[in-house]
C-alpha positions in Angstrom: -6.9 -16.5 6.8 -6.8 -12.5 7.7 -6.0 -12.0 4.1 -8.3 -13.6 1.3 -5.3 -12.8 -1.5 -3.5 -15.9 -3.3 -0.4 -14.7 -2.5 -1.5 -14.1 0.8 -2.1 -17.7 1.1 0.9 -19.1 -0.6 3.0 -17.2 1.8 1.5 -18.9 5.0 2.1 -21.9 3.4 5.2 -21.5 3.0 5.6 -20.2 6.4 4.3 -23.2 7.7 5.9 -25.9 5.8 9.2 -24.3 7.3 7.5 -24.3 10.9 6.9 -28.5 10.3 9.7 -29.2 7.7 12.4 -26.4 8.0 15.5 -25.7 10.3 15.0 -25.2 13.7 15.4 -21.7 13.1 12.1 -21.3 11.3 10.4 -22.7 14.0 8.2 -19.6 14.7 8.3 -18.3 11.1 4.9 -16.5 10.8 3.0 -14.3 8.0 3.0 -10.6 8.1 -0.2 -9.4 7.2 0.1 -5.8 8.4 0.5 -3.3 5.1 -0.7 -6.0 2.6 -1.5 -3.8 -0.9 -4.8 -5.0 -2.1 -6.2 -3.7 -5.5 -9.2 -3.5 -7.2 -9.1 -4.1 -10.9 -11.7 -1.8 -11.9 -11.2 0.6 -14.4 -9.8 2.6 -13.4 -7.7 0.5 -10.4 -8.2 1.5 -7.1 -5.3 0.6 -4.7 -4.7 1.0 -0.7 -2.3 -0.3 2.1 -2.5 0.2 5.4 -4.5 2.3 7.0 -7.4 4.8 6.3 -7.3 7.9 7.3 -9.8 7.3 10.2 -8.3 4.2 11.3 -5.1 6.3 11.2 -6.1 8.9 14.0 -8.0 6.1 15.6 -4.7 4.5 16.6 -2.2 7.3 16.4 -4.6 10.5 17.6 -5.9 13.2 15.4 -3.1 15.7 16.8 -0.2 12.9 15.2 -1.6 12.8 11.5 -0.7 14.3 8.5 -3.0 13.5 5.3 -1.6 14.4 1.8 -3.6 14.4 -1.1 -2.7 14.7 -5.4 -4.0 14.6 -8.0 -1.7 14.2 -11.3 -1.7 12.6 -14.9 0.1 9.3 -15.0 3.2 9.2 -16.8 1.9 6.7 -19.7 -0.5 10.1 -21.0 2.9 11.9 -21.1 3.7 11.9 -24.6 0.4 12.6 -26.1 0.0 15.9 -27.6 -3.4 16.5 -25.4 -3.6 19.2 -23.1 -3.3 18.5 -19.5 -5.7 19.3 -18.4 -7.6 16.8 -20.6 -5.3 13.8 -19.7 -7.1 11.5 -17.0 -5.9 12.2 -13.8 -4.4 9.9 -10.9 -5.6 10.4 -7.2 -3.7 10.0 -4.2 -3.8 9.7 -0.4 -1.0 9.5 1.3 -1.9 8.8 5.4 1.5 9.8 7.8 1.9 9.2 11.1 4.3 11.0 14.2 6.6 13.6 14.0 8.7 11.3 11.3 5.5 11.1 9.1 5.9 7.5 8.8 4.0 6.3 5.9 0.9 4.5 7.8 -1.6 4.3 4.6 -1.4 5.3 1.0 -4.9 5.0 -1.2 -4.9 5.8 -5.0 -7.4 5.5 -7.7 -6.3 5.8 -11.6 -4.2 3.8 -13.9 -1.5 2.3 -12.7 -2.0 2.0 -9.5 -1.7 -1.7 -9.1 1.7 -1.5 -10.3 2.4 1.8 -7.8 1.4 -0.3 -5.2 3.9 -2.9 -5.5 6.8 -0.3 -4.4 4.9 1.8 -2.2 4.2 -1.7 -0.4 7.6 -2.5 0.0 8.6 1.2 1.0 5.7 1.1 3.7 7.3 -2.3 4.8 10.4 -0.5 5.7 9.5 2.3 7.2 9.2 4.2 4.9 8.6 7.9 5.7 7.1 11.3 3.7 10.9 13.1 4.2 
């Protein structure tokens, strides 16, 4: 398949058990595998969907992207009574697109960011957009 992820692969067999077994109307049901999240679980997680910055002006032009970077400390150091500027920090990428900034990438490296991932994947599935 495009995508060597389990869940990846449960979902096209789902989609084609409805293509052979299912209504008529899932026919042509098919697999997305644009903006699939994929992590790594090192330590600390590294995360990314979509597309990379390079692949970004590649497709869209370098005169139609925005790149936004951060850096912060992930909410689970918030209560500790450590300076902040000793808590571990989280990095971010965030890859936009057009005059809307659609979201076309988002890359982050720090704890947590297997579980960001999960809604920024389902934002970027929609559409979703810096504004």
């Amino acid at each position: 398949g495009n995508q060597e992820l389990t869940p990846m692969a449960i979902a096209a067999g789902r989609r084609l058990a409805d293509r052979l077994f299912g209504h008529p109307s899932l026919q042509n049901a098919k697999v997305s595998y644009q903006n699939v999240p994929t992590v790594v679980f090192s330590h600390p997680p590294i995360g990314t969907i979509g597309l990379t910055e390079k692949e970004a002006i590649k497709k869209y032009g370098e005169e139609n992207i925005k790149v936004y970077k951060s850096k912060f400390s992930n909410l689970y150091y918030g209560p500790w009574k450590v300076d902040p500027s000793e808590k571990p920090k989280t990095a971010m990428k965030l890859v936009c697109a057009g005059t809307n900034e659609q979201v076309v990438g988002l890359h982050v490296i720090g704890m947590g960011a297997d579980e960001m991932l999960q809604g920024f994947g389902i934002a970027m599935k929609m559409g979703a957009t810096k504004a």
